[in-house]
C-alpha positions in Angstrom: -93.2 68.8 20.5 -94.3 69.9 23.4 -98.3 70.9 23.7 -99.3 73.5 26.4 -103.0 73.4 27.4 -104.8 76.1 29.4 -108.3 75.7 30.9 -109.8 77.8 28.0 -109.1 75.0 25.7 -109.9 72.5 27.8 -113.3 74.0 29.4 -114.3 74.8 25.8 -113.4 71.5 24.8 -115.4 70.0 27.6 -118.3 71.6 27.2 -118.5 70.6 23.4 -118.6 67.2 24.7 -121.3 68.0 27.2 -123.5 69.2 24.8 -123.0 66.6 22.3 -124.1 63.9 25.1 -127.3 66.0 25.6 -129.9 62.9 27.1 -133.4 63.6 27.8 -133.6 67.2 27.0 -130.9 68.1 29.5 -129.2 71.3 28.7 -124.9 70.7 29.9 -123.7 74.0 29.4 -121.5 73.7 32.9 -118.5 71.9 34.2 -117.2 72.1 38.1 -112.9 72.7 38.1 -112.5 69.2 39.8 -114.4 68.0 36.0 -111.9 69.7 34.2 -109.0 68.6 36.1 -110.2 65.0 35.6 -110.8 65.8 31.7 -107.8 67.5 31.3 -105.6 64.2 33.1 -107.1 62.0 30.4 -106.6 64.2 28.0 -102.5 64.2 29.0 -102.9 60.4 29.5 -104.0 59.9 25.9 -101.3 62.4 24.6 -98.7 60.2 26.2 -100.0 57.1 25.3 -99.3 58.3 21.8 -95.7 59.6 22.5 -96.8 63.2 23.0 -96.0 65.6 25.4 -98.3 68.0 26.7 -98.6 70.3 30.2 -101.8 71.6 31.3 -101.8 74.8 32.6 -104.9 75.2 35.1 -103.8 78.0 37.6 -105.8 80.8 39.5 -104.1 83.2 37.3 -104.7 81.4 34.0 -108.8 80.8 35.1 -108.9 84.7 35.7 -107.0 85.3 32.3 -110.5 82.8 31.3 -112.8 84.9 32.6 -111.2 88.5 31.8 -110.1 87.2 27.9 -113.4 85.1 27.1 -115.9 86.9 29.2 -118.4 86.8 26.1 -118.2 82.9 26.1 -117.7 82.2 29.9 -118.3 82.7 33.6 -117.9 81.8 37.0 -121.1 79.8 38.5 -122.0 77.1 41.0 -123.9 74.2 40.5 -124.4 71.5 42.7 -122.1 73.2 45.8 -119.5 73.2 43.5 -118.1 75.9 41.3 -117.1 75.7 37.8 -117.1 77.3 34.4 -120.5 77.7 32.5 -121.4 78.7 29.0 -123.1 81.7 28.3 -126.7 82.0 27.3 -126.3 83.3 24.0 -123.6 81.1 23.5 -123.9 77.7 21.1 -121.6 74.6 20.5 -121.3 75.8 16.7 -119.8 79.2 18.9 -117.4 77.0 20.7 -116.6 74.9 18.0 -115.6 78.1 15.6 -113.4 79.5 18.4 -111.1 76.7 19.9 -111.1 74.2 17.4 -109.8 75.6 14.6 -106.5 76.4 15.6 -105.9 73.2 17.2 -103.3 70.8 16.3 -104.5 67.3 15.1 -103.0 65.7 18.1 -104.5 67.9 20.5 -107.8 67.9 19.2 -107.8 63.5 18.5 -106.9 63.5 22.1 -109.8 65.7 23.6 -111.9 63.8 21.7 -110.8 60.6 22.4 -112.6 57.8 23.5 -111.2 57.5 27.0 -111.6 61.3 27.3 -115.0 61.0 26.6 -115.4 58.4 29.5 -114.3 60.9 32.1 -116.8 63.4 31.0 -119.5 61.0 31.1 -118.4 59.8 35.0 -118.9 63.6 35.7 -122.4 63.9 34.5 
């Protein structure tokens, strides 16, 4: 089998993470494209360490079909100089959790929250 992973998963995914690694009050609710990218690499890595194949799909059209098909839990921004993918206010993990983790397979989801998947997060922050 072969898993195909757009950005919505793995921006949603991320920022689960990010909020779960909340230190000293600081609110994570954003992640620059280069983060994802990096997030979504170990997240293949991990997939094929365990004999999985997997393609993400992270593409100016598929981050539009993001903002124009999730535009109640998502939105453009810049942080830092760089731009990215932010939560929205009114938006939660428990939110996030509910909407694209569900659905996932086991294989998918053990490898977004996988150790070394982690790691790349925590470099970013």
């Amino acid at each position: 089998m072969c898993y195909y992973i757009g950005i919505e998963d793995l921006a949603a995914n991320a920022l689960i993470l990010l909020l779960q690694m909340q230190t000293k009050g600081v609110h994570r609710s954003f992640i620059s494209y280069k983060d994802i990218e990096r997030y979504g690499s170990m997240v293949l890595h991990v997939l094929n360490k365990k004999g999985e194949k997997a393609v993400l799909i992270l593409s100016r059209e598929s981050t539009n079909e993001l903002y124009r098909n999730y535009s109640d839990y998502f939105e453009e921004t810049m942080q830092n100089g760089c731009k990215g993918i932010a939560l929205k206010k009114e938006k939660t993990m428990d939110d996030l959790i509910e909407a694209f983790r569900g659905y996932l397979p086991l294989p998918l989801l053990l490898a977004f929250v996988d150790q070394d998947s982690v790691k790349a997060l925590e470099e970013s922050a």
